[in-house]
C-alpha positions in Angstrom: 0.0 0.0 0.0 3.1 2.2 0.3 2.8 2.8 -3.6 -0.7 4.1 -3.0 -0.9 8.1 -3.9 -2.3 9.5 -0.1 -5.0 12.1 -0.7 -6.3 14.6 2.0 -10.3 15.8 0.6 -11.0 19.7 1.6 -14.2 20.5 1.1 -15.6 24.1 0.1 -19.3 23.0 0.6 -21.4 25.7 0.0 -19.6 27.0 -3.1 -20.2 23.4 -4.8 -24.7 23.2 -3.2 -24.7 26.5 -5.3 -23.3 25.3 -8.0 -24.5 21.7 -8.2 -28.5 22.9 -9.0 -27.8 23.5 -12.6 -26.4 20.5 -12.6 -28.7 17.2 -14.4 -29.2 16.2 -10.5 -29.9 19.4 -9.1 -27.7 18.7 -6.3 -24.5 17.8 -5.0 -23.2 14.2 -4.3 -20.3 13.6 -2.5 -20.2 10.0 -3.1 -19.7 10.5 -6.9 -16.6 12.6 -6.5 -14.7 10.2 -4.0 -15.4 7.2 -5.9 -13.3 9.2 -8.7 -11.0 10.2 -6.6 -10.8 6.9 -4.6 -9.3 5.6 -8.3 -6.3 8.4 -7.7 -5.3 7.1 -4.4 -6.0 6.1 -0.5 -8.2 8.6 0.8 -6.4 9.5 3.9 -8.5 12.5 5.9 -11.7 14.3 5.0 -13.0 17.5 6.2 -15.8 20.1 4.7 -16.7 23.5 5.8 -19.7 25.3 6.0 -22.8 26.9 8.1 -24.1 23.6 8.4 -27.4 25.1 10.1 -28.0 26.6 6.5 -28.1 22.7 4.8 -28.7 20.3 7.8 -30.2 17.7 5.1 -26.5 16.7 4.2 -25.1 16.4 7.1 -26.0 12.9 7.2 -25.0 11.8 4.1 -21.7 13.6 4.8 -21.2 11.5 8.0 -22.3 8.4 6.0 -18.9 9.0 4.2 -16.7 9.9 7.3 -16.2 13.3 6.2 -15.1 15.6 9.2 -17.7 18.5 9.4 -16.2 21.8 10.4 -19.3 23.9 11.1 -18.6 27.7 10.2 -21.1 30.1 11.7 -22.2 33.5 9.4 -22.3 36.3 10.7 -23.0 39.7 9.2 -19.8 40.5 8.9 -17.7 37.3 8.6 -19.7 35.6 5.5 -18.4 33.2 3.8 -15.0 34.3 3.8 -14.5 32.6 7.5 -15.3 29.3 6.0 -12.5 29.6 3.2 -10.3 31.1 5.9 -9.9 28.1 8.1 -10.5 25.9 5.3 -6.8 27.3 3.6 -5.2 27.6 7.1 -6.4 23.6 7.8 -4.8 22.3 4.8 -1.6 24.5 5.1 -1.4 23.0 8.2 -1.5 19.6 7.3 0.7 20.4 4.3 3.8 20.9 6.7 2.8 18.5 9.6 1.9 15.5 7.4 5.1 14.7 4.8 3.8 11.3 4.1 0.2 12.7 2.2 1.3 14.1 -1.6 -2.1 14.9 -2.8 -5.0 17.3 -2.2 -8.1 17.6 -3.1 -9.8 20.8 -3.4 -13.3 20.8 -4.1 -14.1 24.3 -4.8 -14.5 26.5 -7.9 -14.0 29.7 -5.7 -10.6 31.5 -7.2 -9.8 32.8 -3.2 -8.4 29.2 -2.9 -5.8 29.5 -6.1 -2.5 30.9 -3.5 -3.5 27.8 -1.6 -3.0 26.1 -4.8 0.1 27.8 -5.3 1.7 27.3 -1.9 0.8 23.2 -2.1 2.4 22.7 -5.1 5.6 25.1 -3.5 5.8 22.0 -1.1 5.8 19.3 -3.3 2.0 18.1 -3.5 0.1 16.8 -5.9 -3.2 18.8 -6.0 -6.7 17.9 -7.8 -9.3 20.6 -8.3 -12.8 19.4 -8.2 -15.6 21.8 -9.3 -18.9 22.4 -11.1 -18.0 24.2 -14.6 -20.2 27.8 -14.8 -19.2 28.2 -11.9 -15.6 27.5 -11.4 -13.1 30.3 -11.7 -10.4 29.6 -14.7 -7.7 30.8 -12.2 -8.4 28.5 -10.1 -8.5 25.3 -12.6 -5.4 26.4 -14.2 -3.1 26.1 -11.2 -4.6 22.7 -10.2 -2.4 19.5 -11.6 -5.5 18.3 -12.5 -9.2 19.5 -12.5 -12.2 17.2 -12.7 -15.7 18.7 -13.3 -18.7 17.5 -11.2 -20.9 17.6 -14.4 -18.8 14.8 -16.2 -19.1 12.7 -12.9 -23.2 13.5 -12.9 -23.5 12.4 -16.8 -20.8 9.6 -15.8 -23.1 8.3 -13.5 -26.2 8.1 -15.7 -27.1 3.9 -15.7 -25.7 2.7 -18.7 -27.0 -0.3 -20.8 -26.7 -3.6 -19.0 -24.2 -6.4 -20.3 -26.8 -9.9 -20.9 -26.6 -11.6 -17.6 -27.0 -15.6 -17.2 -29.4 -17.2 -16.0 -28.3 -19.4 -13.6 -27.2 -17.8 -9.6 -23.8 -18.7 -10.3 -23.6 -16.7 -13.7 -25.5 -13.5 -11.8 -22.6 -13.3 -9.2 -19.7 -13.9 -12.1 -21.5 -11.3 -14.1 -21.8 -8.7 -11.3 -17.6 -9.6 -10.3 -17.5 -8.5 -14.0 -19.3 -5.5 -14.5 -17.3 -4.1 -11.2 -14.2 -5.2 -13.2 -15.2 -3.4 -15.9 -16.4 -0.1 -14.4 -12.4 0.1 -12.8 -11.5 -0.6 -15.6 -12.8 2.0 -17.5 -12.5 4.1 -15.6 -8.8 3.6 -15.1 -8.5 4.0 -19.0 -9.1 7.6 -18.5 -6.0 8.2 -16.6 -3.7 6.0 -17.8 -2.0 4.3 -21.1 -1.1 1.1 -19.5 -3.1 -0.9 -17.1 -1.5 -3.9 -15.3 -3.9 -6.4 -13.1 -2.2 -5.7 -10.0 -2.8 -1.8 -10.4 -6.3 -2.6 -11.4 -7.0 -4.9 -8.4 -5.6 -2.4 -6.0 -7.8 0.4 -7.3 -11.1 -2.2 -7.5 -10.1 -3.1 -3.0 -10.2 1.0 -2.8 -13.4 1.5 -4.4 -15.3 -2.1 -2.9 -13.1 -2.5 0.1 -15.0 -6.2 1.1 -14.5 -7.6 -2.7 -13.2 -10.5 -3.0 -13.3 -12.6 -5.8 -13.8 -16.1 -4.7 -17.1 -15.0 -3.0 -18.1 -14.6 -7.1 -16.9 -18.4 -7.9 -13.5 -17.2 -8.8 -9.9 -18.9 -7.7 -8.4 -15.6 -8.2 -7.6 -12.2 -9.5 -6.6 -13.6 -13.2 -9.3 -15.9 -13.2 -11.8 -13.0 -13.5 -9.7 -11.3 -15.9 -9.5 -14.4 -18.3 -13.5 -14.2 -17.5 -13.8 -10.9 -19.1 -11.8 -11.8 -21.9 -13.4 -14.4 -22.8 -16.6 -12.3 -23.1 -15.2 -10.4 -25.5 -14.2 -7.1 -23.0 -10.8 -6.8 -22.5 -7.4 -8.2 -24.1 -4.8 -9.8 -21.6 -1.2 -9.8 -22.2 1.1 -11.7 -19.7 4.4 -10.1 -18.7 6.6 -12.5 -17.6 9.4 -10.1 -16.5 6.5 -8.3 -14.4 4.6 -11.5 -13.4 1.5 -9.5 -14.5 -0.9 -8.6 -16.8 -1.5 -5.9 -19.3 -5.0 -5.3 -19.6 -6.5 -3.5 -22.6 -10.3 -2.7 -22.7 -11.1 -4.0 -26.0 
């Protein structure tokens, strides 16, 4: 797991409610940008920041996720300035008291947070922008590594046509093992020109932490990936240098 990217989330909340309800949805979910980012690396600490009095209905779902709430009164003369305030001094802190995490997440599309931008990648850090696109500053996407619009994760999400399942119980479970294959997969395809099994594997424990492919009838790992190439999905080539597998969606 040492190889694993370690990724601290900061959370700009109210910035991305606004924002979210021109979105398809008409509002914002959390679990749709950790899943992405889960695919990046080990999600190491979580924290958002608000007036959570002002949108109590998430505060459940935000605890659902183990995200740390930081509750941010407004006052008249404080707005929401307070909020980005000890949201920048947060991370900065972590920045110099945690070596070992080397990305950060900023979901945001407020340009206040682009020296906090600047002053990560000073120290050495990896950092992902995260924000809805009308209303994300071009400041602010330009000095992130990478930026990753909420909208593409809301059309992402849309249920796509389903693969023809067995019939039998025993076909069901192999063909749901697959289509969670196949959605790491793909997804991974967007980030990377190679894909190897191992880095694949690791990235599919991240995302469904209690998989485990014997429960699905398999002996292994490479069992399910000879599945899916036999049903036409992927291409397997075996490194024997590596001991692994490069895996090309087909």
């Amino acid at each position: 797991m040492s190889n694993e990217p370690l990724i601290a989330v900061f959370i700009d909340f109210e910035n991305l409610a606004i924002g979210a309800q021109v979105t398809e949805t008409g509002r914002f979910q959390i679990e749709l940008v950790l899943k992405r980012l889960l695919e990046k690396g080990r999600i190491v600490y979580k924290r958002a920041y608000c007036d959570w009095s002002r949108y109590k209905s998430a505060v459940r779902e935000f605890h659902g996720h183990g995200i740390g709430l930081v509750d941010i009164p407004q006052t008249r003369m404080s707005g929401k300035n307070s909020a980005d305030i000890h949201m920048v001094v947060d991370a900065l802190d972590l920045c110099y008291s945690k070596d070992h995490i080397d990305t950060f997440a900023l979901l945001s599309g407020d340009s206040d947070f682009s020296p906090l931008v600047s002053k990560l990648k000073e120290n050495d850090k990896r950092v992902i922008g995260v924000g809805v696109k009308k209303s994300t500053s071009d400041l602010l996407i330009h000095g992130c590594d990478e930026f990753i619009y909420y909208d593409d994760l809301v059309r992402a999400a849309k249920p796509k046509t389903e693969r023809p399942r067995g019939r039998s119980k025993a076909n069901n479970k192999k063909q749901e093992a697959v289509d969670i294959f196949m959605e790491t997969v793909e997804s991974l395809d967007q980030d990377y020109d190679t894909l190897w099994g191992s880095m694949i594997k690791q990235t599919l424990k991240r995302l469904h932490p209690g998989f485990n492919e014997s429960y699905y009838g398999y002996r292994n790992f490479p069992d399910l990936m000879k599945d899916a190439e036999s049903r036409g999905l992927i291409r397997l080539e075996h490194d024997p240098d590596r001991g692994n597998y490069k895996v090309r969606p087909a």
